[in-house]
C-alpha positions in Angstrom: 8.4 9.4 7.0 5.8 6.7 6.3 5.9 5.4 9.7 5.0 9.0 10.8 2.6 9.9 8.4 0.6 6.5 8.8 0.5 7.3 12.2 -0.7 10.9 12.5 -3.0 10.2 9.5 -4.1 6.8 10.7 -4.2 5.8 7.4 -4.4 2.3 6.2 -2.7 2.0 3.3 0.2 4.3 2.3 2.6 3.4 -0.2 5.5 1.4 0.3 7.1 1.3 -3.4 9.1 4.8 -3.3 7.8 6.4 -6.9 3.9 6.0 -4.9 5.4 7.9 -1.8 6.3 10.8 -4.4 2.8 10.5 -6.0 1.5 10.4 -2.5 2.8 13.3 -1.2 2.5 15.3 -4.2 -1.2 14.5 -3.7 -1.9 15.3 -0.7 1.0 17.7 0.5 1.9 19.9 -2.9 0.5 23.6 -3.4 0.2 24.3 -7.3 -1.5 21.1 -9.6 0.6 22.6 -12.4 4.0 21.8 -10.7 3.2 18.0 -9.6 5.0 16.4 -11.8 8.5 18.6 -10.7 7.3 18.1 -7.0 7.2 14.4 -7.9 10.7 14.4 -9.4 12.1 16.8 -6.7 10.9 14.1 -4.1 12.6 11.6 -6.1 15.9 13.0 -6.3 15.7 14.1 -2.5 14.8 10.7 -1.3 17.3 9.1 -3.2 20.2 11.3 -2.1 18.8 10.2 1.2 18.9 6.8 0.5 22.4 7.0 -0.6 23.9 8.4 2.5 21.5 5.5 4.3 23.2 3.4 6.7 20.1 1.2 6.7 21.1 -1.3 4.0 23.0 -2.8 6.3 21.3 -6.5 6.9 19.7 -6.9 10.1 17.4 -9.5 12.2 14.3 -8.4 13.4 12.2 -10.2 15.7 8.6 -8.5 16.2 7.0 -9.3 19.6 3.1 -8.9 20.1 0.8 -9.4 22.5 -2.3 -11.4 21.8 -3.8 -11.9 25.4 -7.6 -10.7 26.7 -5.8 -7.4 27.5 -5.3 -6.3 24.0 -8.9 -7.4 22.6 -9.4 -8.5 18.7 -9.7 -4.8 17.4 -6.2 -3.7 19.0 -4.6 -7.2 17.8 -5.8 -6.5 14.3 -4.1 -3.0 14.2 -1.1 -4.4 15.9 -0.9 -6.6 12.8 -1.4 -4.7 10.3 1.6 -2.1 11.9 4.4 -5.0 11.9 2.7 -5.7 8.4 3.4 -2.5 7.7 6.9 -2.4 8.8 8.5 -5.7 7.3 6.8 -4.4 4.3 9.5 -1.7 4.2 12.2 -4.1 4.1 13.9 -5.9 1.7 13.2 -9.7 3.7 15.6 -12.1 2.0 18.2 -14.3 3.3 21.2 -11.8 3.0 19.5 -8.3 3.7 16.3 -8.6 6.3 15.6 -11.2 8.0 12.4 -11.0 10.1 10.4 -13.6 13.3 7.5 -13.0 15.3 6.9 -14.0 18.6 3.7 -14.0 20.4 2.3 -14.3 23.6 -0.9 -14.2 26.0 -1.0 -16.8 29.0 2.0 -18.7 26.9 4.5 -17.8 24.2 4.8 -19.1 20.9 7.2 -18.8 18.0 4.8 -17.8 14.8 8.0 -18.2 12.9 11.7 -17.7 13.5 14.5 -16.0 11.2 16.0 -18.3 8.8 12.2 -19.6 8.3 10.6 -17.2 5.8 12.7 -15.3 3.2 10.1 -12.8 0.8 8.2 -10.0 1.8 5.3 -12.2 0.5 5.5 -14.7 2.9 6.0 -12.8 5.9 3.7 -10.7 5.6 0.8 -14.0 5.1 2.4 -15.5 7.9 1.8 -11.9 10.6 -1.7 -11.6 8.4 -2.4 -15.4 9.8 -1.4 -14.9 13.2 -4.8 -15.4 15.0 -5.7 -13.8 18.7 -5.8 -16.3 21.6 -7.0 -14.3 24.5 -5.7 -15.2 27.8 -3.1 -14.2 30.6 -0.4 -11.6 29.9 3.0 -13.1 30.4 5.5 -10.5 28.4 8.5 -11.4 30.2 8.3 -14.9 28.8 7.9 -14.0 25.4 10.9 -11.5 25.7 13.0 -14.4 27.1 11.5 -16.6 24.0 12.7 -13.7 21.9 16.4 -13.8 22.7 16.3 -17.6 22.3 15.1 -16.6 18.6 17.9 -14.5 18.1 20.1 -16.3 20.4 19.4 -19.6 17.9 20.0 -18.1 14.3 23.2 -16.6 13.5 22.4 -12.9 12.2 22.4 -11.9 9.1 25.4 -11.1 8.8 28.9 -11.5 11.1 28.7 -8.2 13.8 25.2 -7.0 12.4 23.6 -6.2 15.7 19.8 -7.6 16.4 17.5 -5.0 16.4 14.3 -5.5 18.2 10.3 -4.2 18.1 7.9 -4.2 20.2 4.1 -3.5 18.7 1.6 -2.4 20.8 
């Protein structure tokens, strides 16, 4: 849902914590002002019953793969950025539950950092904020090869946990 709605609203920062989701949409989606605070709590409770029934805390491997050649231009790599910012900063990143890499590319391919190398949200996310835009040729089916090398190189997370992959734009 926060995917969706940062996409259709193209807003820049929506909530990641779950309680500012509530407050979030009870802002800016609830009818009466008197009944916030059960709209808030009925959000809650929904979300968390969803949450529950989740198959998502399973621990996966994700490796994000983003172009910075001439092609994309600086504006485009910035919102690239701040969308795989925006992702991993949904997950729990930690050695046991999410592990996440980035691979880049224009003319050449380059790890920016590889699974087992960064384990908080905090660090990911200043390592994707320091990836800087290089220009240049646009040679994707390297950096999809360099990808699988990432995954193919780190065990996953955990034994049988399939590697998911993401592509941003």
């Amino acid at each position: 849902a926060r995917l969706y709605l940062e996409v259709v609203r193209k807003a820049d920062a929506l909530p990641s914590r779950l309680d500012y989701q509530a407050d979030f949409w009870a802002m800016h989606y609830a009818s009466p002002v008197n009944q916030t605070s059960v709209l808030v709590n009925t959000f809650l409770e929904r979300t968390r019953q969803l949450d529950d029934q989740c198959a998502c805390k399973a621990s996966i491997d994700m490796v994000f793969v983003m172009d910075r050649s001439g092609s994309v231009g600086s504006e485009n790599f910035a919102k690239a950025k701040t969308f795989i910012k925006n992702i991993a900063a949904s997950f729990e990143i930690s050695p046991n539950k999410t592990r996440v890499g980035l691979v880049t590319y224009s003319s050449s391919s380059r790890i920016e950092f590889e699974l087992n190398e960064l384990s908080t949200n905090e660090s990911v996310l200043a390592a994707i904020s320091s990836t800087v835009y290089s220009r240049g040729g646009t040679q994707t089916g390297r950096a999809i090869r360099l990808m699988m090398q990432v995954f193919n190189s780190s065990k996953t997370a955990t034994s049988g946990t399939p590697a998911t992959t993401k592509s941003a734009p």
